[in-house]
C-alpha positions as CSV (number, residue, x, y, z in Angstrom):
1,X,163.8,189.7,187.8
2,X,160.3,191.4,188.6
3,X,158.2,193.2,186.0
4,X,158.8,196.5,188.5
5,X,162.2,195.7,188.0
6,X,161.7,195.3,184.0
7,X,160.0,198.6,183.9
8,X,162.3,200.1,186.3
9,X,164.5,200.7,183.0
10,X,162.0,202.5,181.4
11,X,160.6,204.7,183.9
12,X,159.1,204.4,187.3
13,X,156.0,202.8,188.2
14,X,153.7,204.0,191.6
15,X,150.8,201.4,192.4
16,X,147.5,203.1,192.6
17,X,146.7,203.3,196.8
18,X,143.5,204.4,198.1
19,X,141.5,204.2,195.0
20,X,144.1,206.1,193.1
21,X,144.7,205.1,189.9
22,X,148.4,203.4,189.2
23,X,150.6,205.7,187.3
24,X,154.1,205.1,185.1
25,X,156.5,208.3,184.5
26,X,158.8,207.3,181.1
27,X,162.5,208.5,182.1
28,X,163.9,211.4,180.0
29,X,165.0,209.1,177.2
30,X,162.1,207.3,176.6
31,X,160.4,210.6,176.7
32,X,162.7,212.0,173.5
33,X,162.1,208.5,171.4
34,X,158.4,208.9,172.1
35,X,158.7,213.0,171.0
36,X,160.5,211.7,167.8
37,X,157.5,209.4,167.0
38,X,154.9,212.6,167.8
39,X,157.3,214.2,165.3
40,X,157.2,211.6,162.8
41,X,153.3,211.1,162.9
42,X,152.5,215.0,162.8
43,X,154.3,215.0,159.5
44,X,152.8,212.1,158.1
45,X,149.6,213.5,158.8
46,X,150.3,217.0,157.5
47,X,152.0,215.2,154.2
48,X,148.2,213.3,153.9
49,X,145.6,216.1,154.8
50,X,145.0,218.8,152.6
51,X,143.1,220.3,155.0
52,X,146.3,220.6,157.6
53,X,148.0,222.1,154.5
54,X,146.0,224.6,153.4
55,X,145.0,226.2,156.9
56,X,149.0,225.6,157.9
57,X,148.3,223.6,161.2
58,X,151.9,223.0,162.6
59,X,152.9,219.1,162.8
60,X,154.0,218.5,166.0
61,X,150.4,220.2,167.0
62,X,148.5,217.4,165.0
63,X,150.2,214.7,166.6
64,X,151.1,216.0,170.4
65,X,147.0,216.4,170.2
66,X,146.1,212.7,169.7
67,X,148.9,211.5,171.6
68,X,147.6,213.4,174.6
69,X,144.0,212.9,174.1
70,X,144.9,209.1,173.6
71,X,146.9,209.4,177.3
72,X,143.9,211.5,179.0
73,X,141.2,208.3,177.3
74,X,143.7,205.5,179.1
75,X,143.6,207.1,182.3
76,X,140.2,207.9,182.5
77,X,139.7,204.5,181.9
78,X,141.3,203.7,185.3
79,X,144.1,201.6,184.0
80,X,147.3,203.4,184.3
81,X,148.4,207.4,184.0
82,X,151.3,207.9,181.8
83,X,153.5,210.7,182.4
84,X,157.1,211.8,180.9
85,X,160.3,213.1,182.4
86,X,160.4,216.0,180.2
87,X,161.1,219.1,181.9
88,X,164.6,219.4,181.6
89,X,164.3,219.0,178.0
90,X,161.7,221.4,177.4
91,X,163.2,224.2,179.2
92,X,166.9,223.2,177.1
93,X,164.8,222.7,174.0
94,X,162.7,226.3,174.3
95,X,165.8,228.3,175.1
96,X,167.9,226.8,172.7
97,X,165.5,227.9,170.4
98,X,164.7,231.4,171.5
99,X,168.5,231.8,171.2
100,X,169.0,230.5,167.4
101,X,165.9,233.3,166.9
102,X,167.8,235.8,168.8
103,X,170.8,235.3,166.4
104,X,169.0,236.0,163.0
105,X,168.6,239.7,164.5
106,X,171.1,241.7,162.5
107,X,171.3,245.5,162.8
108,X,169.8,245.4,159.2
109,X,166.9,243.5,159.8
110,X,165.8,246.6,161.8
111,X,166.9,248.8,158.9
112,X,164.7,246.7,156.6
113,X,161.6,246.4,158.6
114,X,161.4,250.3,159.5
115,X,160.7,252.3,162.5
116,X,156.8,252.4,161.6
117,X,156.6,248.6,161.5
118,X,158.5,248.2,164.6
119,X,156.1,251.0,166.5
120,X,153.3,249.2,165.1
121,X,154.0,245.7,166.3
122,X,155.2,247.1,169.8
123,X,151.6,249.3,169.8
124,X,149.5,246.2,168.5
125,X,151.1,243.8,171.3
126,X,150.3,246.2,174.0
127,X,146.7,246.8,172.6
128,X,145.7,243.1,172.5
129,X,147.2,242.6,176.3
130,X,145.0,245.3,177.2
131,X,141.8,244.3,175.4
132,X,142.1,240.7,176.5
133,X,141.9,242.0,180.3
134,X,139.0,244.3,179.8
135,X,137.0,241.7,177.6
136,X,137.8,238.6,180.1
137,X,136.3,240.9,183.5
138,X,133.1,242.0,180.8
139,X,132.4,238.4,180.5
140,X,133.1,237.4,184.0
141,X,131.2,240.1,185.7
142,X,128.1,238.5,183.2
143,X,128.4,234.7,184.2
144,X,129.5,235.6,188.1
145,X,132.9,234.6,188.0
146,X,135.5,236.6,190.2
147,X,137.3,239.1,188.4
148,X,140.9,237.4,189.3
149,X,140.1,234.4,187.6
150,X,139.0,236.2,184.7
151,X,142.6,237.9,184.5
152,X,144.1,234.4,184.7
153,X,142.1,233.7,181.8
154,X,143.4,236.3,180.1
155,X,146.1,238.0,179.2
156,X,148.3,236.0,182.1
157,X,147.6,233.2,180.4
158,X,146.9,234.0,176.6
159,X,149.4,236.6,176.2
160,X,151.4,235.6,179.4
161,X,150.9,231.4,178.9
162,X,151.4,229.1,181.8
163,X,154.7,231.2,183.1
164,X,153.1,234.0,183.7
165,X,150.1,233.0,184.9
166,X,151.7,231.0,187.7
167,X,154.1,234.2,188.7
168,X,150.3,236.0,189.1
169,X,148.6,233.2,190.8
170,X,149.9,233.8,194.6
171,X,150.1,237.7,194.1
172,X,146.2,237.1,192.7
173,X,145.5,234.9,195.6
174,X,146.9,237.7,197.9
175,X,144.9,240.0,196.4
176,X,141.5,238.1,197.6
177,X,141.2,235.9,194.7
178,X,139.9,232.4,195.8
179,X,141.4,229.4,196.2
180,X,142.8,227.6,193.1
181,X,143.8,230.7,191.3
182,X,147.2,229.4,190.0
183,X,145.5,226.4,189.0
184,X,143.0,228.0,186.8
185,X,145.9,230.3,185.0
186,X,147.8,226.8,184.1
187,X,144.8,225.4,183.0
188,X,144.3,228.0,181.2
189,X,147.6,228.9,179.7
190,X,147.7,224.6,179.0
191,X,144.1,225.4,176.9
192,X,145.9,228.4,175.2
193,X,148.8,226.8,173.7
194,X,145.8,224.6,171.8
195,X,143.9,227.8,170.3
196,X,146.7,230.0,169.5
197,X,148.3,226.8,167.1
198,X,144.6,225.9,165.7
199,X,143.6,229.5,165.0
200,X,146.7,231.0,163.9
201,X,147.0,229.1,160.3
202,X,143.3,229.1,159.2
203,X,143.6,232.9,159.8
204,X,146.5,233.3,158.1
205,X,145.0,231.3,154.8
206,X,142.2,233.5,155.3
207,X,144.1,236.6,154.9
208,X,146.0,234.8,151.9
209,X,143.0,233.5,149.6
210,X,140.7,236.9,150.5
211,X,143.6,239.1,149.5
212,X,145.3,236.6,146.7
213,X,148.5,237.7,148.4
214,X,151.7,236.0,147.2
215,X,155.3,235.8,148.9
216,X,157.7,238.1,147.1
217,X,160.3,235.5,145.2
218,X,163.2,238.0,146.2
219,X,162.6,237.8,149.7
220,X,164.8,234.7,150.8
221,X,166.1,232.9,154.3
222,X,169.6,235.1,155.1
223,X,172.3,232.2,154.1
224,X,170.5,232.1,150.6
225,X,170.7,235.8,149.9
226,X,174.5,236.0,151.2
227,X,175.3,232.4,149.5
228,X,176.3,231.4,152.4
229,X,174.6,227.9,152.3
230,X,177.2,225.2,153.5
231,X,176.8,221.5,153.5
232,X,175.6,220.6,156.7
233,X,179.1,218.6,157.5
234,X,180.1,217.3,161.0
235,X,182.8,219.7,161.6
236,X,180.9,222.9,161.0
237,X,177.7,221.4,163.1
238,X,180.0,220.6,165.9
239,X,181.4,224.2,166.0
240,X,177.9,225.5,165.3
241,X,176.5,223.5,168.3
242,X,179.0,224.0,170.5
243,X,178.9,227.6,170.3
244,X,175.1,227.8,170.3
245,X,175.4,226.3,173.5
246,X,178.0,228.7,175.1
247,X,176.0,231.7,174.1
248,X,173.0,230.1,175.9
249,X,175.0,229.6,178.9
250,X,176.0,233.6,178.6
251,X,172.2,234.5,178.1
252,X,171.9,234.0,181.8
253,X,173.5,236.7,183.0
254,X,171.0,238.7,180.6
255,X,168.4,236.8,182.4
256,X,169.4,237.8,186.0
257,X,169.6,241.5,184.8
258,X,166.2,241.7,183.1
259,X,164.6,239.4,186.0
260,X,165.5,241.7,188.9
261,X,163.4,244.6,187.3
262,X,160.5,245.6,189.6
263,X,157.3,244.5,188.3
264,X,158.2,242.6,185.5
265,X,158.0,238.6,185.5
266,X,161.1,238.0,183.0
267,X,160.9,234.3,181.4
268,X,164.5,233.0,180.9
269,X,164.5,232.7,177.2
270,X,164.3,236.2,177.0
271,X,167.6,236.3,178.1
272,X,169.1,233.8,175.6
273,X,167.2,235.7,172.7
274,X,169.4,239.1,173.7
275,X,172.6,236.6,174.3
276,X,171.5,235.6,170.6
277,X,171.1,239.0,169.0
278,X,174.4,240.4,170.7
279,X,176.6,237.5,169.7
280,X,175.5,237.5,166.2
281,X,176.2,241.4,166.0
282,X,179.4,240.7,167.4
283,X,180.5,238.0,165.7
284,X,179.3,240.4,162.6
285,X,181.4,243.5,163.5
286,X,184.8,241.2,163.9
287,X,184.5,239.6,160.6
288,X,184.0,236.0,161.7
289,X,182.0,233.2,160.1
290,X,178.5,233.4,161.4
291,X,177.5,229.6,160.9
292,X,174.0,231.1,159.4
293,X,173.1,227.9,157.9
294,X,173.7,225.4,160.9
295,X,172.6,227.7,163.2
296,X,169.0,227.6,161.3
297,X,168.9,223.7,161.3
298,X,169.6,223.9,165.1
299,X,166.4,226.3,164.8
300,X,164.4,224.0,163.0
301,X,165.2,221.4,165.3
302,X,164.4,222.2,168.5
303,X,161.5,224.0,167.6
304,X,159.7,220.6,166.8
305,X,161.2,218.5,169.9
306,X,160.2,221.8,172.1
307,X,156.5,221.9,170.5
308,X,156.1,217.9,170.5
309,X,157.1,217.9,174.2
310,X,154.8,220.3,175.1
311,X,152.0,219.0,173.2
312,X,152.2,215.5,173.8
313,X,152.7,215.8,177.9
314,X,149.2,217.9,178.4
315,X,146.9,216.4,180.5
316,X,143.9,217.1,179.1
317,X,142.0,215.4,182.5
318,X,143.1,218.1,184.6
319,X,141.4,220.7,182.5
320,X,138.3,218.8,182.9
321,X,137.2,220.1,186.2
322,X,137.6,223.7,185.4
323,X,135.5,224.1,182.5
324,X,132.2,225.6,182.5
325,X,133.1,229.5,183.5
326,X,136.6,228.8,182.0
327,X,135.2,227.5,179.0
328,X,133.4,230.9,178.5
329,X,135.9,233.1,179.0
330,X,138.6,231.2,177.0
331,X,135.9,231.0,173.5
332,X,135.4,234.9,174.3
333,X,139.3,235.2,174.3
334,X,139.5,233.1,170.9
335,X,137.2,235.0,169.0
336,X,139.1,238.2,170.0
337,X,142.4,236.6,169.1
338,X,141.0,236.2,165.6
339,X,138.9,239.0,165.2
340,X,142.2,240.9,167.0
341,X,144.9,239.7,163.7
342,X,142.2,239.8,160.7
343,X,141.0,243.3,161.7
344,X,143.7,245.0,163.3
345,X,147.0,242.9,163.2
346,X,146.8,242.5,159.3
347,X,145.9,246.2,158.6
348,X,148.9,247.4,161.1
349,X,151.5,245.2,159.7
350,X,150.9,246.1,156.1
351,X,148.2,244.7,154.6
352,X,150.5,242.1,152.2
353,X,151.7,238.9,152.4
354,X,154.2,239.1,155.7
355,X,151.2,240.8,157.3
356,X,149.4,237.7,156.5
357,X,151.9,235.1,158.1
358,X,152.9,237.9,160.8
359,X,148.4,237.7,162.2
360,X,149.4,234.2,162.2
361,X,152.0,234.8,164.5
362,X,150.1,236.9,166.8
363,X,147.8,234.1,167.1
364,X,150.8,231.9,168.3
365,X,151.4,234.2,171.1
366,X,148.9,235.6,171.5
367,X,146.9,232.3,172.8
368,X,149.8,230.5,173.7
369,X,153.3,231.3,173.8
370,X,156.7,232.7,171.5
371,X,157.5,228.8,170.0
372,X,153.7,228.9,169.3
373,X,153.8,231.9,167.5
374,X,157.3,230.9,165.2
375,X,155.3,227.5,164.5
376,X,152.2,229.5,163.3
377,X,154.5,231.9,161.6
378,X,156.6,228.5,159.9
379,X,153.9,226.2,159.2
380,X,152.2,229.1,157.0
381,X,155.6,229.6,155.4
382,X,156.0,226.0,154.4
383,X,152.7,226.5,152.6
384,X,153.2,229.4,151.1
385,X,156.5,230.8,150.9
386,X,159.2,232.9,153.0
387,X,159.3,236.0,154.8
388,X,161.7,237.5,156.4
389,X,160.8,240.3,158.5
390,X,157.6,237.4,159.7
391,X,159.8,234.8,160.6
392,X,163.0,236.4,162.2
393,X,161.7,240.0,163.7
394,X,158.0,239.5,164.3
395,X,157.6,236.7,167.1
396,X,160.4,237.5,169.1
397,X,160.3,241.3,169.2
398,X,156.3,241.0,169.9
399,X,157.2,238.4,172.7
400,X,159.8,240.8,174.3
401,X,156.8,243.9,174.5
402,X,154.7,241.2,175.8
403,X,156.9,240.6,178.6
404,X,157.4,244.1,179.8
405,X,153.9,245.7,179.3
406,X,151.6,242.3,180.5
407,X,153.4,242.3,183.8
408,X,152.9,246.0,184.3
409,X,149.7,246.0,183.1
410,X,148.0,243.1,185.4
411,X,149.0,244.5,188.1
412,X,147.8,248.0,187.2
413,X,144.1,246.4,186.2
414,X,144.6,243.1,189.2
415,X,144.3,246.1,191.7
416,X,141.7,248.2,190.3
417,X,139.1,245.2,189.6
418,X,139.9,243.9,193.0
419,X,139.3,246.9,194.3
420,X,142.6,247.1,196.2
């Protein structure tokens, strides 16, 4: 037996030809033990630094980084590029976990938050969409860079991330933008996901020290409040799992519905959110047992295999070679984000504590994506105590604005800065 056929196991191997560097993709597997170490490490390292603590850095985040840069050093060195079979897994790991999120909205959660909250998020959301696009075309128009790469700096891929801004990079490129248009929007949307976890807890502590807020004692996850808190047994996690899984399987229809709206790039995840939300109410209205408290640990877990996955398969060489004008327009972006949720955010949500963790939030997806925004929103939580109204209503309902006004919006300003 060969060492090719050795490895063959493990992944696949592709000698380097031509100068090319040899490269090894770990199979799916692999991929999930190697995601469980990320895990593993980014708690350790939380658990040690209290540093990571206080600002409320999200595991996963800590680790994924190292591991990547450590990936990005090996093949720069010419020896080998690593890659992992993960895409499967992160598109079942993000929309399982959109859909656990979707399930925590009850009609009363509404009730609670009240209609000037709920304006105020939706009004916030579209306001930050609309200030990243006119900031990033300032600063282009200042360093020379076109204006369509600018967009794809910003809010295609801070608001948007690296969905969006590949839905925008051929209508962009039709538009007159240059070449390599979609690859500046991933890039860009990759170097999002970064900022939105690093800014969102040191802004959030911020808040929290400046203010001396404090979580209110009374305000408790939803099992806890309804003593509903089972022991996690097999039988109940089987049932819990197994009809997680059949309402993600009935958010598609959702997703074909909202997707074929004119003008409006629909992710799918949106559409096992609403499967979520409508199943919960359901189940609600006929009296059935809701599962609150396995449902949550299915949360919980698939939010730190979806951000480990993500973090740990960047390849930090490919945004090398579009830094320089990026680099620029991506800081700008960052110092809006925070400015955007101490200034603004924080004021419109309340000025207390769930203000606090909900800036934290809009950091997440703000500069990144929704799972971004629920780590921010969690790892400040951890710190410093529940909310609510932050951690079940906030990320979700801000995504789903996102996703209608940022698609309608770029293609209202994509036009008029092109001069189409």
């Amino acid at each position: 037996m060969t060492l090719e056929d050795v490895l063959g196991y493990f992944g696949t191997y592709t000698p380097g030809k031509n100068g090319e560097v040899a490269s090894f993709q770990f199979e799916y597997l692999c991929t999930l033990g190697i995601a469980a170490l990320v895990i593993f490490a980014g708690r350790w390292c939380v658990s040690h630094s209290k540093a990571l603590k206080k600002y409320a850095i999200p595991a996963p985040v800590v680790s994924g980084l190292i591991f990547s840069i450590i990936i990005a050093i090996i093949k720069l060195s010419g020896f080998i590029a690593l890659s992992f079979d993960a895409k499967i897994t992160k598109d079942l790991a993000q929309n399982i976990f959109f859909l656990t999120v979707g399930y925590g909205f009850s009609a009363s959660l509404f009730k609670k938050a009240g209609g000037k909250l709920i304006f105020n998020i939706a009004f916030a959301a579209c306001l930050l969409i609309t200030l990243q696009d006119i900031l990033g075309v300032v600063v282009a128009k200042a360093i020379g860079m076109h204006p369509l790469f600018a967009l794809q700096c910003s809010s295609a891929a801070m608001s948007g991330g690296v969905g969006t801004a590949s839905a925008f990079g051929p209508i962009f490129a039709d538009w007159g933008a240059p070449d390599g248009v979609t690859e500046i929007g991933v890039a860009a949307g990759t170097m999002g996901n970064i900022m939105g976890s690093l800014i969102g807890g040191p802004v959030a502590a911020y808040l929290i020290h400046k203010h001396n807020l404090k979580a209110d004692p009374n305000d408790k996850p939803e099992s806890a409040i309804n003593n509903e808190v089972h022991p996690l047994v097999d039988s109940r996690m089987i049932v819990a799992f197994a009809m997680v899984l059949l309402i993600s399987a009935l958010g598609m229809p959702i997703y074909f519905l909202l997707d074929t709206i004119p003008g409006i790039e629909m992710p799918k995840f949106i559409g096992c959110l609403f499967a979520g939300a409508i199943a919960r109410n359901v189940i609600e209205k006929f009296g059935r047992d809701t599962y609150v408290s396995e449902v949550s640990a299915i949360e919980h877990m698939f939010l730190e295999l979806y951000l480990a996955l993500v973090l740990m398969t960047i390849d930090i060489t490919k945004l090398l070679s579009h830094l320089g004008q990026m680099g620029i327009v991506l800081a700008s972006q960052a110092v809006l984000m925070a400015l955007f949720a101490l200034l603004i955010s924080y004021r419109m949500f309340g000025k207390n504590y769930g203000a606090a963790v909900m800036a934290a939030g809009n950091c997440g997806w703000g500069c990144g994506s929704g799972p971004n925004a629920v780590a921010n929103t969690k790892a400040v939580m951890d710190a410093y105590g529940y909310n609510n109204i932050a951690w079940i209503l906030y990320p979700s309902f801000a995504v789903i604005i996102d996703d209608i006004y940022n698609p309608l919006f770029l293609s209202f300003f994509g036009k008029l800065v092109s001069g189409m």
